[in-house]
ModelCIF file with pLDDT and N, C-alpha, C, O atoms, coordinates in Angstrom:
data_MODEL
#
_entry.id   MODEL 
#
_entity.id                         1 
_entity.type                       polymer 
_entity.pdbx_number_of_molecules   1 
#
_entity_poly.entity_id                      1 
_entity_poly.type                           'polypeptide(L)' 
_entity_poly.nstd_linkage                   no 
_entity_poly.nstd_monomer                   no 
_entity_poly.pdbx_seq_one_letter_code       
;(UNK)(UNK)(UNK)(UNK)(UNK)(UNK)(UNK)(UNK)(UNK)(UNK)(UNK)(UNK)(UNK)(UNK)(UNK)(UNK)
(UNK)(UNK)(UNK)(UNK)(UNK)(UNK)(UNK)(UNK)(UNK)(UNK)(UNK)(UNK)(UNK)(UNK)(UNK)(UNK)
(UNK)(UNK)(UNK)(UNK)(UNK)(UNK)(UNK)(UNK)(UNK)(UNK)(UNK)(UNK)(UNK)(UNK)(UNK)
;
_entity_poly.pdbx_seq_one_letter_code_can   XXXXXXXXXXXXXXXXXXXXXXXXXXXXXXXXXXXXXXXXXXXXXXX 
_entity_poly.pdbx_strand_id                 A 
#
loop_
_entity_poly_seq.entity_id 
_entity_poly_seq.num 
_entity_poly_seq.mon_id 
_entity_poly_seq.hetero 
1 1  UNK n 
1 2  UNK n 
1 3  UNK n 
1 4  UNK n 
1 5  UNK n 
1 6  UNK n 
1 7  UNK n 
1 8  UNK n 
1 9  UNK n 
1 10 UNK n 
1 11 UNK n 
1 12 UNK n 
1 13 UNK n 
1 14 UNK n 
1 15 UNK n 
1 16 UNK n 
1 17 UNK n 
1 18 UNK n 
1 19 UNK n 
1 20 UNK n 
1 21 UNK n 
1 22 UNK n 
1 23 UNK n 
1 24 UNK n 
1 25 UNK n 
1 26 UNK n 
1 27 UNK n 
1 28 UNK n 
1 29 UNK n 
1 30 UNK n 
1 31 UNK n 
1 32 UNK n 
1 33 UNK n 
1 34 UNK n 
1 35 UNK n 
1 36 UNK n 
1 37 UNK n 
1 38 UNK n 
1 39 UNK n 
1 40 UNK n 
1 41 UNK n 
1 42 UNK n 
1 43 UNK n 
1 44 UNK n 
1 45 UNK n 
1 46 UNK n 
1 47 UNK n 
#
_struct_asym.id          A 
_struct_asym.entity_id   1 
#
loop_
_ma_qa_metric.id 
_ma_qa_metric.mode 
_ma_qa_metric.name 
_ma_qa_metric.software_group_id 
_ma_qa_metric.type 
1 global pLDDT . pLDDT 
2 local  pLDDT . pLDDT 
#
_ma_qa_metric_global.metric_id      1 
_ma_qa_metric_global.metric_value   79.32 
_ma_qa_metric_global.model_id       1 
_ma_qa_metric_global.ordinal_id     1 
#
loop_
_ma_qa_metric_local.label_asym_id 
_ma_qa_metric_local.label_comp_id 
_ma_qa_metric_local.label_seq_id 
_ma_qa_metric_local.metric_id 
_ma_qa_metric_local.metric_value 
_ma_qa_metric_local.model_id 
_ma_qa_metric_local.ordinal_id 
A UNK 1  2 61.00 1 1  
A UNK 2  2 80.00 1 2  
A UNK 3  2 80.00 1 3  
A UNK 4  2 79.00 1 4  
A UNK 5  2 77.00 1 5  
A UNK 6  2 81.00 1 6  
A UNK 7  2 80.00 1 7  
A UNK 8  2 83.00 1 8  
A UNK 9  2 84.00 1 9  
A UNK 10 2 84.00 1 10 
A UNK 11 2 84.00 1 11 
A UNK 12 2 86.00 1 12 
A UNK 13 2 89.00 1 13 
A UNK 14 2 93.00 1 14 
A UNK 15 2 95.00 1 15 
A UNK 16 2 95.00 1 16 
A UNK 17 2 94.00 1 17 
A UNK 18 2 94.00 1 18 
A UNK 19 2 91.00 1 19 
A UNK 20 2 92.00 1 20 
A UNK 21 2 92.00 1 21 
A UNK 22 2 91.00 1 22 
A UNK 23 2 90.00 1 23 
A UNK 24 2 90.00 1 24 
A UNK 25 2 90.00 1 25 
A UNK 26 2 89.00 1 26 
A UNK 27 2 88.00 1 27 
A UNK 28 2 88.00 1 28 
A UNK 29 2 87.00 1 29 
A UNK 30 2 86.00 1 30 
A UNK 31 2 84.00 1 31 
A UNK 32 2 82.00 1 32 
A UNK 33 2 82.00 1 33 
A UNK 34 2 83.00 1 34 
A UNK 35 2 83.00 1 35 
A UNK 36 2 82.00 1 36 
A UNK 37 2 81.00 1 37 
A UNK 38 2 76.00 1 38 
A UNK 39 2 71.00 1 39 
A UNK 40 2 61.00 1 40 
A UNK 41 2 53.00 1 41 
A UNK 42 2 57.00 1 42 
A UNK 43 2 55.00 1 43 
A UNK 44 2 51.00 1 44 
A UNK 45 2 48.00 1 45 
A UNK 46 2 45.00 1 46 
A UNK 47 2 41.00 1 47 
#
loop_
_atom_site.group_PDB 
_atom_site.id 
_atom_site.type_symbol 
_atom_site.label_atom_id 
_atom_site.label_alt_id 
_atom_site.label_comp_id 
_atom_site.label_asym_id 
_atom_site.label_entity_id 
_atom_site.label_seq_id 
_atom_site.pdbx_PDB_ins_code 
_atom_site.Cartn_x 
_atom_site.Cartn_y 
_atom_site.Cartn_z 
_atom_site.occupancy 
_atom_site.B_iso_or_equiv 
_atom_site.pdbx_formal_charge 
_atom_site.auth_seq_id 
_atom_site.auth_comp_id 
_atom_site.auth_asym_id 
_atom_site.auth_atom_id 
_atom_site.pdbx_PDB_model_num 
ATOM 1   N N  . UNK A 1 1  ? 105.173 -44.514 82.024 1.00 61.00 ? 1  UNK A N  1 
ATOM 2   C CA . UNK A 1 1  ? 105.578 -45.864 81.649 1.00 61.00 ? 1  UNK A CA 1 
ATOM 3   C C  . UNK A 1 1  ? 104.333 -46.712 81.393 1.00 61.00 ? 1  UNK A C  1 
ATOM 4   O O  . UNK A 1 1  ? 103.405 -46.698 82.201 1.00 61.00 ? 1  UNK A O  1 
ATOM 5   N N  . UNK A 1 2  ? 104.298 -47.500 80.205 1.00 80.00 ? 2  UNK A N  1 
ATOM 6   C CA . UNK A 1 2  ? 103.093 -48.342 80.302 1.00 80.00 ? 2  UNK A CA 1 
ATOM 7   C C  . UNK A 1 2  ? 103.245 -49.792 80.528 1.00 80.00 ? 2  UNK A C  1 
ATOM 8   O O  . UNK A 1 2  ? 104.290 -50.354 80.202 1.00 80.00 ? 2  UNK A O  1 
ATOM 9   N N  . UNK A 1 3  ? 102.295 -50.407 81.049 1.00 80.00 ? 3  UNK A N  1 
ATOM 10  C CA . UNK A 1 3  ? 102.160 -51.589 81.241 1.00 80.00 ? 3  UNK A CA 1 
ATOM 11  C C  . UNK A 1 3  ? 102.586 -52.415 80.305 1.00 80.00 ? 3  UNK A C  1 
ATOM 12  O O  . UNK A 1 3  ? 102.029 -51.918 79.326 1.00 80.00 ? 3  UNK A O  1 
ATOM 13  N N  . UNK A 1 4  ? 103.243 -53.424 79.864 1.00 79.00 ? 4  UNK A N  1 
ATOM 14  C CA . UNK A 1 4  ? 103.242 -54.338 79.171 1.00 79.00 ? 4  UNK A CA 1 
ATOM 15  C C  . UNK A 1 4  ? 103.550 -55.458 79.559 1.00 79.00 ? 4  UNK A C  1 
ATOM 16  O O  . UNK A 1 4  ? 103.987 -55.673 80.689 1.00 79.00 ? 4  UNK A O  1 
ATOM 17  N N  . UNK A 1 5  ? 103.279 -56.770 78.248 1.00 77.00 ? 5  UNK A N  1 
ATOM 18  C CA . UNK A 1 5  ? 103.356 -58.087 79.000 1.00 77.00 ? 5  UNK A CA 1 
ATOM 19  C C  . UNK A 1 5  ? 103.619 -58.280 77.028 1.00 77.00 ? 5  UNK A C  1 
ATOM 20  O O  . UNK A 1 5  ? 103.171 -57.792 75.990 1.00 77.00 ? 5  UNK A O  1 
ATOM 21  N N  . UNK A 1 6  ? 104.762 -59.448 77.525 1.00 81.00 ? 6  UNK A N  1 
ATOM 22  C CA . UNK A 1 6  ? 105.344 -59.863 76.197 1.00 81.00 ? 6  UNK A CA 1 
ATOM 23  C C  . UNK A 1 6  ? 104.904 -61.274 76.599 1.00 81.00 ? 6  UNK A C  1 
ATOM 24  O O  . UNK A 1 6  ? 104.881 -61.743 77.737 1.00 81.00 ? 6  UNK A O  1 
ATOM 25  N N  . UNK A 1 7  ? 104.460 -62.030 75.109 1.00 80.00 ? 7  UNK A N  1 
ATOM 26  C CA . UNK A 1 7  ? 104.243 -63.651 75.275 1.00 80.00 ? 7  UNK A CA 1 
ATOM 27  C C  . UNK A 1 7  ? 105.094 -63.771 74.005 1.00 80.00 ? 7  UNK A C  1 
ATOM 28  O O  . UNK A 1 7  ? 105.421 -62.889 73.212 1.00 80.00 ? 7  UNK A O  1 
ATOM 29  N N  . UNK A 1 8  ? 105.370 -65.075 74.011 1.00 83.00 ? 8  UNK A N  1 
ATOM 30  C CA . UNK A 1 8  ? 106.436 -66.174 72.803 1.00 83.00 ? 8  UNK A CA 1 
ATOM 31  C C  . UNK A 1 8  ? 105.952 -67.539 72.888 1.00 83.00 ? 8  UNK A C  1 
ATOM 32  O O  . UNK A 1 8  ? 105.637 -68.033 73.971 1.00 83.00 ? 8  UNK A O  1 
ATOM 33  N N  . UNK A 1 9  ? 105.876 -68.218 71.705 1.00 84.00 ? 9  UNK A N  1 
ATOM 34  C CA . UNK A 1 9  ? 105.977 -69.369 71.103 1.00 84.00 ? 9  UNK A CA 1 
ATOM 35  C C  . UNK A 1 9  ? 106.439 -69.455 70.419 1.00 84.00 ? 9  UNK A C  1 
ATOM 36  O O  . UNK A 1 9  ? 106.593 -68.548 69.600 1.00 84.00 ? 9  UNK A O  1 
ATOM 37  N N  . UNK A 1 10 ? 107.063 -70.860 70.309 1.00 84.00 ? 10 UNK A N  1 
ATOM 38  C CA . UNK A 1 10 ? 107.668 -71.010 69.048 1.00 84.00 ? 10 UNK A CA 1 
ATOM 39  C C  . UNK A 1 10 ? 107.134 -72.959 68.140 1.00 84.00 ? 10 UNK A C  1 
ATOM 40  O O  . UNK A 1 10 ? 106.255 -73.798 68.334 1.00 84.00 ? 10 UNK A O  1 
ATOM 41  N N  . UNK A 1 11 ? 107.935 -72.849 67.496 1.00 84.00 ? 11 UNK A N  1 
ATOM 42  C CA . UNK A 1 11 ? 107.235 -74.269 66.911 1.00 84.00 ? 11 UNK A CA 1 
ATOM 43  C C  . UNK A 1 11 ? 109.055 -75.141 65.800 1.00 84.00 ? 11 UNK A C  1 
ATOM 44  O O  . UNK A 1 11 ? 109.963 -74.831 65.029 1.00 84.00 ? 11 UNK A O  1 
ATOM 45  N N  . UNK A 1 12 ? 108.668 -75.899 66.307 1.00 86.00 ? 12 UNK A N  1 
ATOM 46  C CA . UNK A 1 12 ? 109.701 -76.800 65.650 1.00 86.00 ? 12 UNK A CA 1 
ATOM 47  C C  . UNK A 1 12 ? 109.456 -76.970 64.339 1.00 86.00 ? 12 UNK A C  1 
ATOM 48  O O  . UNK A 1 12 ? 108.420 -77.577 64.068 1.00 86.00 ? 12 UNK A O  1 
ATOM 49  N N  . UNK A 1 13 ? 110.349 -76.476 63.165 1.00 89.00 ? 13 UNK A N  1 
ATOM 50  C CA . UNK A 1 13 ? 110.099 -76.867 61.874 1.00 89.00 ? 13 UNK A CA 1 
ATOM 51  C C  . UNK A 1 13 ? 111.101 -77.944 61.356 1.00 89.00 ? 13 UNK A C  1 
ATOM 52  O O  . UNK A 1 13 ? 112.306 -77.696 61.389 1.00 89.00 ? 13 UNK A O  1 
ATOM 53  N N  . UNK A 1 14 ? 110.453 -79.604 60.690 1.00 93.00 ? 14 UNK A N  1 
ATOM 54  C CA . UNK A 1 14 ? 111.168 -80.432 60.484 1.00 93.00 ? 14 UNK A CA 1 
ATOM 55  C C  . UNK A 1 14 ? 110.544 -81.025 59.579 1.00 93.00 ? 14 UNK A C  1 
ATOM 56  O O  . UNK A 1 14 ? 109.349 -81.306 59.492 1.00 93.00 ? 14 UNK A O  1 
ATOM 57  N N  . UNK A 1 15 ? 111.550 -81.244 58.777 1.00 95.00 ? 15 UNK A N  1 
ATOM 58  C CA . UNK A 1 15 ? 111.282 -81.932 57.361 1.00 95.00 ? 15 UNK A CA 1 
ATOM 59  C C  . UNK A 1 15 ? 109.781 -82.501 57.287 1.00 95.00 ? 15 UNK A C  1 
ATOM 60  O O  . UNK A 1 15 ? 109.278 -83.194 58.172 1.00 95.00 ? 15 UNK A O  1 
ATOM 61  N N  . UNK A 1 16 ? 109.173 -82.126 56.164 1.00 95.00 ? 16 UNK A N  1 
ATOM 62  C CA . UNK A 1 16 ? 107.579 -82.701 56.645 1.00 95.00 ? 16 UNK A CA 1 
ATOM 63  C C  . UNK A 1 16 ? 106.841 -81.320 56.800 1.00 95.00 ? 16 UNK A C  1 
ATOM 64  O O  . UNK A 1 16 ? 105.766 -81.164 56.220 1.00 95.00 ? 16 UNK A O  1 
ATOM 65  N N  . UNK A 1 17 ? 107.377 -80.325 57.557 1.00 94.00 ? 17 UNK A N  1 
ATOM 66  C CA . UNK A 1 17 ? 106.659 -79.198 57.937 1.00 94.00 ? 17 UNK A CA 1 
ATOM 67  C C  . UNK A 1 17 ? 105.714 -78.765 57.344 1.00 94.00 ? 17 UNK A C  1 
ATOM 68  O O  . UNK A 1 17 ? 106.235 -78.323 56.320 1.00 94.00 ? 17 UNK A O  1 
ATOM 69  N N  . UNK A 1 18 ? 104.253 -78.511 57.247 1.00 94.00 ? 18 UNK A N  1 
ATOM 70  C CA . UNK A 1 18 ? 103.615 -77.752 56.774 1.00 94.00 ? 18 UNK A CA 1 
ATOM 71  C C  . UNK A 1 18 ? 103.268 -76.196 57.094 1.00 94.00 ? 18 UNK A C  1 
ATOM 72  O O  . UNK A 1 18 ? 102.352 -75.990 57.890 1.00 94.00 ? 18 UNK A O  1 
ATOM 73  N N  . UNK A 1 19 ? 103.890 -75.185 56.568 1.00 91.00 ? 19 UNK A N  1 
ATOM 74  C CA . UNK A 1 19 ? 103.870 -73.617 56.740 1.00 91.00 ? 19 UNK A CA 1 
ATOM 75  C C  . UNK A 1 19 ? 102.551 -73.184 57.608 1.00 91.00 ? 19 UNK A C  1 
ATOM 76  O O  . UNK A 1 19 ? 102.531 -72.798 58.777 1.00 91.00 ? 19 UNK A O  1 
ATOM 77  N N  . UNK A 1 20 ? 101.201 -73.398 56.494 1.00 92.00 ? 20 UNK A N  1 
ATOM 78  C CA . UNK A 1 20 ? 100.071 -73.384 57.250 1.00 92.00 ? 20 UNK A CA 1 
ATOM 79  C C  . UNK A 1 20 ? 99.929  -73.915 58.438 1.00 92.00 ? 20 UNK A C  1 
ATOM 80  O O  . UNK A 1 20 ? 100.139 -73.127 59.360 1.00 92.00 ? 20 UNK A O  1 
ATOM 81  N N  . UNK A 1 21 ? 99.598  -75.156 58.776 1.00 92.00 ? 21 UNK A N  1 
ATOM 82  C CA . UNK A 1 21 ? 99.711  -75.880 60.164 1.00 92.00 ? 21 UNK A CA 1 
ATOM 83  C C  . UNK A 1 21 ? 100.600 -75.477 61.470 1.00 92.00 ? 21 UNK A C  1 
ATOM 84  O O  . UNK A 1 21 ? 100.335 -75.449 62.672 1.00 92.00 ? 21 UNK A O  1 
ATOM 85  N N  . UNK A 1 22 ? 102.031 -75.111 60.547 1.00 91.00 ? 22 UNK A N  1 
ATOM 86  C CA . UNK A 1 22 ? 102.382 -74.461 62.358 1.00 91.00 ? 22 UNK A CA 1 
ATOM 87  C C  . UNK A 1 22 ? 102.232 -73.006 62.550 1.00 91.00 ? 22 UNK A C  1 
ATOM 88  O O  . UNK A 1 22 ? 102.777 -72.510 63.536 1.00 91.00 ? 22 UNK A O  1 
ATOM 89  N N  . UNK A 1 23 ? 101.415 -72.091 61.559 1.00 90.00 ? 23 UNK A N  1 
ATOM 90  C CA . UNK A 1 23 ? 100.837 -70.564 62.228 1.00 90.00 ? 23 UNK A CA 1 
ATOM 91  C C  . UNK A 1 23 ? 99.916  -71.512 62.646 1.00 90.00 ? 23 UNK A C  1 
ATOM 92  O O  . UNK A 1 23 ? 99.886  -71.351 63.866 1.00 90.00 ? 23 UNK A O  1 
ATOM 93  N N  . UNK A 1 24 ? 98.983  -72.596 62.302 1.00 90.00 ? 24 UNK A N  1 
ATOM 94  C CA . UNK A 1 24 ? 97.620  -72.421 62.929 1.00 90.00 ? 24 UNK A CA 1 
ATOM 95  C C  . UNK A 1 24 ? 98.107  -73.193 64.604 1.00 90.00 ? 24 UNK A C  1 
ATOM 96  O O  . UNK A 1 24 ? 97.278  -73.405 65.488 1.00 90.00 ? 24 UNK A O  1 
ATOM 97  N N  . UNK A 1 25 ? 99.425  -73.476 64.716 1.00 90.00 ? 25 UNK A N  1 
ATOM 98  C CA . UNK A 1 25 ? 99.589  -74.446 65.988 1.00 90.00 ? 25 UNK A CA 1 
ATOM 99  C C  . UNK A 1 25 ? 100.518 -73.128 67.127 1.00 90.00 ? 25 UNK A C  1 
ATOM 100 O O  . UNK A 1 25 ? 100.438 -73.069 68.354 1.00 90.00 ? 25 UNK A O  1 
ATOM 101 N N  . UNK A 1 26 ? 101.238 -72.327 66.316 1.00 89.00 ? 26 UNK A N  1 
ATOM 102 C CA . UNK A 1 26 ? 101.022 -70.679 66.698 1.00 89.00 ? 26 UNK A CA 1 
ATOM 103 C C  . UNK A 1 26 ? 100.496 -70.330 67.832 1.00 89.00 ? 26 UNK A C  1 
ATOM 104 O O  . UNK A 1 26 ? 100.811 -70.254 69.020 1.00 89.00 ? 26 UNK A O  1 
ATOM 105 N N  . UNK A 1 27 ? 99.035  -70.010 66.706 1.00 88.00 ? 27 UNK A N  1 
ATOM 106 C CA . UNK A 1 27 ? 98.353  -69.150 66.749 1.00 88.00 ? 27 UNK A CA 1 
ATOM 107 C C  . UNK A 1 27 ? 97.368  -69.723 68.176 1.00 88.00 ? 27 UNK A C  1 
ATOM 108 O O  . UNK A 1 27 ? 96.987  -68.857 68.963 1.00 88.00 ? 27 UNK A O  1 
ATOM 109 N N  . UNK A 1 28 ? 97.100  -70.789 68.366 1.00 88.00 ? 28 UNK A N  1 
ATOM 110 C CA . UNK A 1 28 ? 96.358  -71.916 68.891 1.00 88.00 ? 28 UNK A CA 1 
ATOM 111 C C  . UNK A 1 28 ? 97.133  -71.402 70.699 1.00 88.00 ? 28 UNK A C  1 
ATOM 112 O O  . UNK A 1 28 ? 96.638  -70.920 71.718 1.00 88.00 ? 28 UNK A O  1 
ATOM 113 N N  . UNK A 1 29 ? 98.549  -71.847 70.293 1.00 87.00 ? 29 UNK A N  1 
ATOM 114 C CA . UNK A 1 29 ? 99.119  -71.616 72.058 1.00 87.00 ? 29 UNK A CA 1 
ATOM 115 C C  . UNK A 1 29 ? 99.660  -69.990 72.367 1.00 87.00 ? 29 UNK A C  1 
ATOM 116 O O  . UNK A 1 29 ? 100.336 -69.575 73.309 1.00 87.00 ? 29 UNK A O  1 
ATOM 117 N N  . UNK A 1 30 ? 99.102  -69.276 71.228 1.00 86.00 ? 30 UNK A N  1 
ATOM 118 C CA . UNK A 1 30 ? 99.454  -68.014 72.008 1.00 86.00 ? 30 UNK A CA 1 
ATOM 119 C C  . UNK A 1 30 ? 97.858  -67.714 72.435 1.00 86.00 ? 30 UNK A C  1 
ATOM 120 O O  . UNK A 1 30 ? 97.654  -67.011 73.424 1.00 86.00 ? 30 UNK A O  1 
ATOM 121 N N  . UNK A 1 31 ? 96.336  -68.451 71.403 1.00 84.00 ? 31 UNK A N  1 
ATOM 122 C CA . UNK A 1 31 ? 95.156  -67.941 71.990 1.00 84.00 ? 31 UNK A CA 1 
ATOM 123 C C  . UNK A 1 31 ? 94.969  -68.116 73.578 1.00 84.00 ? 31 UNK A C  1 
ATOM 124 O O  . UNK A 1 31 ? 94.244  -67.564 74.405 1.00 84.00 ? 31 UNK A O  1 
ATOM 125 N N  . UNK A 1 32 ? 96.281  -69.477 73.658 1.00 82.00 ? 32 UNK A N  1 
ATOM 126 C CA . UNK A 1 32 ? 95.848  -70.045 74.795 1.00 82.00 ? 32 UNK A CA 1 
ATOM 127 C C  . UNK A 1 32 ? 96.546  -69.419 76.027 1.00 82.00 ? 32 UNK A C  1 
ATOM 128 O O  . UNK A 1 32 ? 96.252  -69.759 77.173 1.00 82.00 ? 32 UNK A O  1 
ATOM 129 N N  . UNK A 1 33 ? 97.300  -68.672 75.795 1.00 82.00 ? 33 UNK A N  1 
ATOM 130 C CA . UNK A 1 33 ? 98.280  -67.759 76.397 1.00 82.00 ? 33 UNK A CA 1 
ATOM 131 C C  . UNK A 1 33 ? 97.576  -66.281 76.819 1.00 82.00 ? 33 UNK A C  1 
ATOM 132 O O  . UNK A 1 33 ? 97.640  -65.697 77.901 1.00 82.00 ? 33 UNK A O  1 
ATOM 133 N N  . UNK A 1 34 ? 97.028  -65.969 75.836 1.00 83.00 ? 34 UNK A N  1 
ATOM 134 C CA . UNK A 1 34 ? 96.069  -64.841 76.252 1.00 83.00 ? 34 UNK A CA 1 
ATOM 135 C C  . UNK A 1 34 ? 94.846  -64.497 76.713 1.00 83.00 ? 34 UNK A C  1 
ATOM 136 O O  . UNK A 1 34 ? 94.197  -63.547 77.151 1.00 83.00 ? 34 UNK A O  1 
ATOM 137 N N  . UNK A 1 35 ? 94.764  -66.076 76.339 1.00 83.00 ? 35 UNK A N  1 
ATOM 138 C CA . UNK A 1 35 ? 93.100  -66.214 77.489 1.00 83.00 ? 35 UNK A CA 1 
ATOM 139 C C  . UNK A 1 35 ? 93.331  -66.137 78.760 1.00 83.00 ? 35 UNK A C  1 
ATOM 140 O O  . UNK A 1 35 ? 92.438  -65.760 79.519 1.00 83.00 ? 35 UNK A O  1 
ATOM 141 N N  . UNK A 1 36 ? 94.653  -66.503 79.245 1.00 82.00 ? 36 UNK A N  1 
ATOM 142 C CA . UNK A 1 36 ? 95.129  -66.328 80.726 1.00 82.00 ? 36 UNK A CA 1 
ATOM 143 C C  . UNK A 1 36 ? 94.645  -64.822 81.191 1.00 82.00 ? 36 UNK A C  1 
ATOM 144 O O  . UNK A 1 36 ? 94.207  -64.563 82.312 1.00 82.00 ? 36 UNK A O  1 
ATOM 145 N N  . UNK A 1 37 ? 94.810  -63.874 80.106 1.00 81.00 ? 37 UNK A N  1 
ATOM 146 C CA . UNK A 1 37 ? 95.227  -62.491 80.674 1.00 81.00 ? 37 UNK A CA 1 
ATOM 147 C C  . UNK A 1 37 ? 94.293  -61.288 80.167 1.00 81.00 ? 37 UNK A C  1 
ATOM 148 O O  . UNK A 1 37 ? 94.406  -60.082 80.386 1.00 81.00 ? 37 UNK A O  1 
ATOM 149 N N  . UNK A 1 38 ? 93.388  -61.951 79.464 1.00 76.00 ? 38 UNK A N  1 
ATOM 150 C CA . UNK A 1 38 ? 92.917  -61.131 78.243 1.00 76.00 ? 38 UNK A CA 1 
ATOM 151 C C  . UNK A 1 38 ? 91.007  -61.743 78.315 1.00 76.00 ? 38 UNK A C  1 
ATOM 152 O O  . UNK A 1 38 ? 90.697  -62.795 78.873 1.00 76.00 ? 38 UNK A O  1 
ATOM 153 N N  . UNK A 1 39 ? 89.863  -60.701 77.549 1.00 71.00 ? 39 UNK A N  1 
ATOM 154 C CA . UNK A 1 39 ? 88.709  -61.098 77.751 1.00 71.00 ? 39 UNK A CA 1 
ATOM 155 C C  . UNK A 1 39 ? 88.539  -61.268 75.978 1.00 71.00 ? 39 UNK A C  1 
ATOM 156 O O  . UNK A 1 39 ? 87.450  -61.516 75.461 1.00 71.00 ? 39 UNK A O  1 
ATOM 157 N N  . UNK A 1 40 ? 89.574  -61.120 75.338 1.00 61.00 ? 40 UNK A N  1 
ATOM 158 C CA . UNK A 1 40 ? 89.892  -61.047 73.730 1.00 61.00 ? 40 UNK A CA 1 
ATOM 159 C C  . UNK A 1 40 ? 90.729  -62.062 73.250 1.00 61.00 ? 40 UNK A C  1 
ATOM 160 O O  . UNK A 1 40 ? 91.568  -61.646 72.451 1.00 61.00 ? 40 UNK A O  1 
ATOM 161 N N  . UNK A 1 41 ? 90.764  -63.225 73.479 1.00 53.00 ? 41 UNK A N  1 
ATOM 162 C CA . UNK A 1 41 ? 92.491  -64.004 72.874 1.00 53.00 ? 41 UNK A CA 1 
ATOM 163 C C  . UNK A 1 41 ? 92.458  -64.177 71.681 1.00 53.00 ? 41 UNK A C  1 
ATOM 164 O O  . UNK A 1 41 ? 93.444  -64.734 71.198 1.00 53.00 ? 41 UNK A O  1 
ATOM 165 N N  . UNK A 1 42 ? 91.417  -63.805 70.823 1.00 57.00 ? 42 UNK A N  1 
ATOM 166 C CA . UNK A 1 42 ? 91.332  -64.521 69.342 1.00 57.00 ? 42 UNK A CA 1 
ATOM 167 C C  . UNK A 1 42 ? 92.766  -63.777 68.578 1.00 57.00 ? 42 UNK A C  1 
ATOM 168 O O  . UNK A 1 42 ? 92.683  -62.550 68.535 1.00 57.00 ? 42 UNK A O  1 
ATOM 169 N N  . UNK A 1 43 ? 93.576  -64.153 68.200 1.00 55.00 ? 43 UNK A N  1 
ATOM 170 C CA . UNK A 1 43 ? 94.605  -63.523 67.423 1.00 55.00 ? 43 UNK A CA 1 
ATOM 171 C C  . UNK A 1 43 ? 94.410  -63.351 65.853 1.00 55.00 ? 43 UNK A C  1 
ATOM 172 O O  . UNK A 1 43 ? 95.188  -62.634 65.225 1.00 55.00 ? 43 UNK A O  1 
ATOM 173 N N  . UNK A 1 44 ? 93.350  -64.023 65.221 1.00 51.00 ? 44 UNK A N  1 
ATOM 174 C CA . UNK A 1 44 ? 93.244  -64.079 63.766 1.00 51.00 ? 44 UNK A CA 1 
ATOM 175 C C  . UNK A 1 44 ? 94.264  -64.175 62.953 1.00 51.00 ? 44 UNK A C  1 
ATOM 176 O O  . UNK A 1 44 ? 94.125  -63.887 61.764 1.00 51.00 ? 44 UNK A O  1 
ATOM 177 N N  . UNK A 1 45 ? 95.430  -64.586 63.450 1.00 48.00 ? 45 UNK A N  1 
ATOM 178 C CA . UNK A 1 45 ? 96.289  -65.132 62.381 1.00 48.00 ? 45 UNK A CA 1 
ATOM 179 C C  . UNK A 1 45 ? 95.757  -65.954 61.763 1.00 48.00 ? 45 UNK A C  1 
ATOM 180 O O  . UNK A 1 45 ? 94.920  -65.665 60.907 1.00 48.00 ? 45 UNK A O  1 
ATOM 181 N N  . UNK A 1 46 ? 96.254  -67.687 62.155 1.00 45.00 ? 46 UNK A N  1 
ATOM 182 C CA . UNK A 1 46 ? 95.430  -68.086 61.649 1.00 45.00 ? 46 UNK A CA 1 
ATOM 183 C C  . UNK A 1 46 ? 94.039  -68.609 61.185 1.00 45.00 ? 46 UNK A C  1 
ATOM 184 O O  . UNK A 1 46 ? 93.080  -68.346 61.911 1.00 45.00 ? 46 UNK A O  1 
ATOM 185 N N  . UNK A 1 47 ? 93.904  -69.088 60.422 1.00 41.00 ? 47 UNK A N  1 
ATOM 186 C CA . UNK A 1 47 ? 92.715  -69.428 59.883 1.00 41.00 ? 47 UNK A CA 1 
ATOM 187 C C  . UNK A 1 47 ? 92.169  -70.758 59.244 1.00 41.00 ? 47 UNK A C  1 
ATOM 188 O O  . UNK A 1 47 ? 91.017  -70.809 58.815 1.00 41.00 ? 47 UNK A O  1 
#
């Protein structure tokens, strides 16, 4: 059996939304999610 650990975010899309901006707002609270657990959090989504 292997170890795993699942993380989730999500982001509210509302009129106005910009596509880009919420991967980079994403990408931002899952880096921040895996810095908890991880010596790697960079996800390179976005950019």
């Amino acid at each position: 059996m292997k170890d795993e650990v699942q993380l989730f975010a999500g982001a509210g899309i509302v009129p106005g939304s910009v596509a880009t901006h919420e991967w980079q707002e994403l990408d931002k609270k899952m880096s921040t999610l895996l810095s908890l657990i991880s010596d790697n959090p960079s996800l390179g989504v976005a950019s």
